[in-house]
C-alpha positions in Angstrom: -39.7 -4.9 -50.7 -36.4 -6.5 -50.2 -34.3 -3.1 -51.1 -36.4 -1.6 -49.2 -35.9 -4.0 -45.9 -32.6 -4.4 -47.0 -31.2 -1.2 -47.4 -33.2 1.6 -47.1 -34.4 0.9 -43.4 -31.0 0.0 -42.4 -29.8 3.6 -43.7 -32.4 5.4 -42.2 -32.2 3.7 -38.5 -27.7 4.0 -38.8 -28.5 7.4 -39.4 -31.3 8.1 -36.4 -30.2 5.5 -34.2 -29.1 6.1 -30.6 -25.1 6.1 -30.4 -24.3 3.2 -28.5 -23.2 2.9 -24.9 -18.8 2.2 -24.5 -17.7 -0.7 -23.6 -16.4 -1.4 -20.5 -19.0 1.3 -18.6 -20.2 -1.4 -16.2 -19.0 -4.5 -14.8 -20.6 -7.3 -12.6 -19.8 -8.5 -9.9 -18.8 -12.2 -10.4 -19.8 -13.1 -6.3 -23.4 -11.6 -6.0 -24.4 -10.1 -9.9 -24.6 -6.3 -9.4 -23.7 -4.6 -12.0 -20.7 -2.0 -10.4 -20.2 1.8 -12.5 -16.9 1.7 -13.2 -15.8 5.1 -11.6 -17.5 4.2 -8.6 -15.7 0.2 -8.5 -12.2 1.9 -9.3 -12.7 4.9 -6.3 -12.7 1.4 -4.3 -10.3 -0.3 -5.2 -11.9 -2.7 -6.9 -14.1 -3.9 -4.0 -17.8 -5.0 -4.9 -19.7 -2.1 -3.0 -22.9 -4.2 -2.2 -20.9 -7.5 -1.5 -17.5 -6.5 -0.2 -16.1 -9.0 -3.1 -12.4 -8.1 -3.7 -11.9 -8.5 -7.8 -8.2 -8.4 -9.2 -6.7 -5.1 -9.3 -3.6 -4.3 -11.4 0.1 -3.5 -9.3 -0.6 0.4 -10.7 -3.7 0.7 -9.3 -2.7 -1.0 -6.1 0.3 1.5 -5.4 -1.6 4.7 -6.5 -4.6 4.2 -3.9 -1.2 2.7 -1.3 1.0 5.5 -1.8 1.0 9.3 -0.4 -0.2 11.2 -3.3 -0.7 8.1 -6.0 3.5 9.1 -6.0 5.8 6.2 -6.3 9.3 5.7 -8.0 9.8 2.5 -9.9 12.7 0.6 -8.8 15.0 -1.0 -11.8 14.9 -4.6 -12.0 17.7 -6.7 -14.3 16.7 -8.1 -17.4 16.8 -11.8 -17.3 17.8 -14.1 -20.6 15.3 -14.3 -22.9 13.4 -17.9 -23.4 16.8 -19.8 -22.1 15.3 -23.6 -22.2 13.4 -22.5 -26.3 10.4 -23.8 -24.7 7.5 -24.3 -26.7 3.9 -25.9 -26.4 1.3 -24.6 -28.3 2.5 -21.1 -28.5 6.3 -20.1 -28.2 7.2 -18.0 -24.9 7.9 -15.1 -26.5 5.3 -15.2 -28.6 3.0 -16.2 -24.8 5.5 -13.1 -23.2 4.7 -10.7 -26.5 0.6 -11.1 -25.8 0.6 -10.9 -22.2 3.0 -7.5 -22.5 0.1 -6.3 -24.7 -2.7 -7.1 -23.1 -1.4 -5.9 -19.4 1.1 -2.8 -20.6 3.6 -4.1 -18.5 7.0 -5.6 -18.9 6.5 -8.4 -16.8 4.1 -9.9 -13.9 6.3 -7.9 -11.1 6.3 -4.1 -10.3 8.6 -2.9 -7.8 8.2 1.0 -6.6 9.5 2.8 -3.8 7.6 5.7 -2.1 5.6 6.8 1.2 2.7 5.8 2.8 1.4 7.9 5.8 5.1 10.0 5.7 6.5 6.3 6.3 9.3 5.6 3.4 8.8 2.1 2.6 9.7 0.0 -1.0 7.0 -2.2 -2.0 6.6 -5.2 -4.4 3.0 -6.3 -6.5 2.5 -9.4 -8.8 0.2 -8.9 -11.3 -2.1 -12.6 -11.9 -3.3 -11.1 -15.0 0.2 -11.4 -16.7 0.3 -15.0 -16.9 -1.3 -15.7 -14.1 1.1 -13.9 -11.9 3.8 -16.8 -12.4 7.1 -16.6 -10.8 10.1 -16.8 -13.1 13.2 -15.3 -13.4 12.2 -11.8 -14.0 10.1 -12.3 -10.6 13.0 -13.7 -8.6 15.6 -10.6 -9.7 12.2 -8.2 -9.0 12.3 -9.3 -5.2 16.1 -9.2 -5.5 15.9 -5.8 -6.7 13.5 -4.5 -3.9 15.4 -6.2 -0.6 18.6 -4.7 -2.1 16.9 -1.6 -2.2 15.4 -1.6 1.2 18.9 -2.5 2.9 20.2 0.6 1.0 18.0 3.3 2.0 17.3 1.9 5.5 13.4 1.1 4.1 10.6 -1.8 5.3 9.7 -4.0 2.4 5.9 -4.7 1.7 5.1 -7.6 -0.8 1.8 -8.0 -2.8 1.4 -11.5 -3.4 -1.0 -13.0 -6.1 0.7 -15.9 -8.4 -0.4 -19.4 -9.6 3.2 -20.5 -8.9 6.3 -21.0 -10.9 6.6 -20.7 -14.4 6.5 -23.9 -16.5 7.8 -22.3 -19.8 11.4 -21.5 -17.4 11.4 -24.9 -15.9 14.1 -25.6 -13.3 15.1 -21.9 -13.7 11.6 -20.7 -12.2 12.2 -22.9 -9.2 15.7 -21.8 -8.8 14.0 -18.5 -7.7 13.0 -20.4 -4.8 16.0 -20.5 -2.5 17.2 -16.8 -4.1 14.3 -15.4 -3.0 14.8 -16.6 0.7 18.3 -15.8 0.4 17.1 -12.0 -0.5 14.7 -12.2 2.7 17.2 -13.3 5.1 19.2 -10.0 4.0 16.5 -7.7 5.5 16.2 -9.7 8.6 19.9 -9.0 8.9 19.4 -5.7 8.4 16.8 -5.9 10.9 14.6 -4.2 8.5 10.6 -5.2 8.6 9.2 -7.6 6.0 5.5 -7.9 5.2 3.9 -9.9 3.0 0.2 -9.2 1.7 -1.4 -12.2 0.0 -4.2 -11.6 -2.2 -6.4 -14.1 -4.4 -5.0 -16.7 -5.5 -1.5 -17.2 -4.1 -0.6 -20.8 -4.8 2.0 -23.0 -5.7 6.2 -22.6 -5.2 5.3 -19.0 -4.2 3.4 -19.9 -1.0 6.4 -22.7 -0.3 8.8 -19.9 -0.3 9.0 -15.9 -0.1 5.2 -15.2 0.7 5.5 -17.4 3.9 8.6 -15.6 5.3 7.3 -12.2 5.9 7.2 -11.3 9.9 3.9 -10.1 9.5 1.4 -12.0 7.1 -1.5 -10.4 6.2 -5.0 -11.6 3.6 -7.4 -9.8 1.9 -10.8 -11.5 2.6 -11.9 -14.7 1.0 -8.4 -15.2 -1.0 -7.5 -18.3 -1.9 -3.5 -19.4 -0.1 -2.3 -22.7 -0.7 0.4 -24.3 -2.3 -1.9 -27.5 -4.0 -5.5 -26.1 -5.3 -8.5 -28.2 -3.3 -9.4 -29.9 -6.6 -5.9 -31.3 -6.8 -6.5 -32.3 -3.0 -9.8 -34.0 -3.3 -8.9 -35.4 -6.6 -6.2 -37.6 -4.6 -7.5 -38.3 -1.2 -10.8 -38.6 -2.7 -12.3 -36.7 0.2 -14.6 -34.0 0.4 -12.5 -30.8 2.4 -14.3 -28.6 4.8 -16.4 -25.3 3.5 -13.6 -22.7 2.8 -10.9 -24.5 3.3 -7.5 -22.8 2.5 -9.1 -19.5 2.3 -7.8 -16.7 3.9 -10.7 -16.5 7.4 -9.7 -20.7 7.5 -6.0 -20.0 7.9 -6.3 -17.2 10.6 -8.5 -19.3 12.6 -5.7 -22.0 12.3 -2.8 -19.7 13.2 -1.2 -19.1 9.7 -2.1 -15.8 9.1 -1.9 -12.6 11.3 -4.6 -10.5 9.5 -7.2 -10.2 7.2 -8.2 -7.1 6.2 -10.4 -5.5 3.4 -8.3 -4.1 0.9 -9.9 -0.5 1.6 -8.5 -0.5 5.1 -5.2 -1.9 4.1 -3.4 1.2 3.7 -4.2 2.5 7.5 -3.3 -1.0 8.7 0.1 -1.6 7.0 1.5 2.4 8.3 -0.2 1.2 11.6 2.1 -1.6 11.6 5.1 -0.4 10.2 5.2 2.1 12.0 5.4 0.2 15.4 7.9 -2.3 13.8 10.1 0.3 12.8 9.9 1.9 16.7 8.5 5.2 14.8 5.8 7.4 16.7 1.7 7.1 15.4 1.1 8.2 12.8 0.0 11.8 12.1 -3.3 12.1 11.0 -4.0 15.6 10.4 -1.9 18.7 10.9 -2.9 21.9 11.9 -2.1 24.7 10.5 1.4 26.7 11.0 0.3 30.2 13.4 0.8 33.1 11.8 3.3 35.9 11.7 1.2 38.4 12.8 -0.4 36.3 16.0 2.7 35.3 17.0 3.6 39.0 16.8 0.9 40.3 18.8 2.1 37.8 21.6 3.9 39.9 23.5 1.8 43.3 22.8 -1.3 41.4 24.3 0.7 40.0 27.2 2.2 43.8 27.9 -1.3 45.2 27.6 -2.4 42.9 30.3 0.2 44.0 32.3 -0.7 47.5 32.4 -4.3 47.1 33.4 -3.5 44.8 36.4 -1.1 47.3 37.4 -3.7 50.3 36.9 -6.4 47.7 39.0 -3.7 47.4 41.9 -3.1 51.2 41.5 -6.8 51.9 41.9 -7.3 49.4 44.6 -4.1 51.0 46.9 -5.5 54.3 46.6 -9.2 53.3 47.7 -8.0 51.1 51.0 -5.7 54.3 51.8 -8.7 56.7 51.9 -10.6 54.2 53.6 -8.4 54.3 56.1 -7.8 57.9 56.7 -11.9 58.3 56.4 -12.0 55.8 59.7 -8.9 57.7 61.3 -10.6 60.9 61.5 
């Protein structure tokens, strides 16, 4: 009986049994527990369709729904030193840098890509919180380098995705050093008098909100994100007070004048060529085109116009012969 339970069933139901379901087909939604397709989550953007719940989204993802066509051109960013402080707690860097490479496919937690969004040229910037939490180190501080350098050059606005728990421990003094070169890269588009507008999304925290994500000339939130430089735990923890519902989310900072916007991530694309478009003194933008006339209309132009021509004429020929036998019919 025990070969039998052991074994034999076992074979029998590996060989009949249903093949199971992939992973990865479904995923809840952490704010209200519907359980999202994943086709239909990633046609919007990542947004809960039943709650409105914005879930992380990676920088790809974000400049292929952003840009005209999913098209974009990655801008070079310089290669920083390696682990300069040989900083270790319980993992190495590298080793910490080697796992979040592998489990995001991406060199580092900064993408910078340059394309068009509603025929408006523009050079944008993402973070991405899933590579260590989005945490600003050097590789971060030469990306935003890279991408105001870039819009002086060709004349472009620069749009920045922020999302970052702040700076990078493992880099220590170095991380913060990005601080002030990061403002220093802002001031050069406002000399250039070129547009700068920062998007923060959930969480941005830390030395990033004490430094480029608060310089933009227009600042605009996706819904509910979190934007603060110390968490409300820390907060709480120290003044041993209880903070107001929401406070330091995104709908608490526009009502208290530190943000412009906030805007679902679906509608964000419409809203940022809205606005750049008026910053950069460029006309609406255009939402459809109609089609170009055709050769053989435009052709037919004058044929029609010359055919109308001759029939007035032949009316007012008709009509002068009629009144001059009217006339001679009343004369005699």
């Amino acid at each position: 009986m025990n070969w039998i339970t052991n074994y034999v069933r076992p074979t029998i139901n590996s060989l009949f049994s249903r093949r199971e379901v992939p992973e990865n087909l479904w995923q809840k939604c952490s704010e209200c527990g519907t359980m999202l397709f994943h086709r239909e989550l990633s046609d919007n953007q990542n947004v809960c369709t039943n709650c409105g719940h914005h879930m992380h989204i990676t920088p790809r993802d974000r400049f292929t729904a952003l840009f005209d066509g999913g098209v974009f051109t990655e801008v070079a960013v310089p290669e920083p030193i390696t682990d300069p402080l040989k900083f270790r707690d319980q993992k190495k860097y590298p080793d910490r840098m080697k796992a979040a490479q592998k489990k995001t496919e991406e060199k580092e937690a900064m993408l910078v890509a340059a394309g068009e969004i509603g025929r408006t040229p523009i050079i944008a910037a993402a973070q991405d919180f899933s590579f260590m939490g989005g945490s600003m180190g050097m590789y971060v501080g030469n990306a935003i380098i890279a991408a105001a350098e870039e819009a002086v050059r060709l004349g472009r606005p620069l749009v920045l995705f922020s999302a970052a728990g702040g700076a990078r421990m493992q880099e220590g003094i170095l991380s913060l050093m990005q601080m002030p070169r990061t403002t220093v890269a802002v001031q050069m588009l406002k000399e250039a008098n070129l547009p700068y507008i920062v998007v923060l999304t959930h969480p941005t925290t830390g030395g990033v909100t004490a430094s480029y994500a608060m310089l933009g000339d227009v600042h605009i939130s996706e819904p509910n994100a979190l934007i603060c430089f110390a968490g409300p735990r820390v907060i709480e923890q120290t003044i041993r007070e209880k903070l107001p519902e929401g406070f330091q989310r995104a709908e608490y900072l526009l009502d208290h004048g530190m943000l412009d916007r906030v805007i679902p991530r679906t509608e964000m694309r419409s809203e940022l060529i809205t606005i750049i478009r008026m910053l950069m003194g460029l006309s609406p933008q255009v939402v459809g085109d109609l089609p170009a006339p055709k050769a053989d209309t435009a052709a037919e132009q004058p044929e029609i116009a010359q055919a109308a021509g001759s029939s007035g004429d032949a009316v007012k020929t008709e009509k002068a012969s009629k009144d001059a036998a009217d006339s001679s019919a009343a004369t005699s």
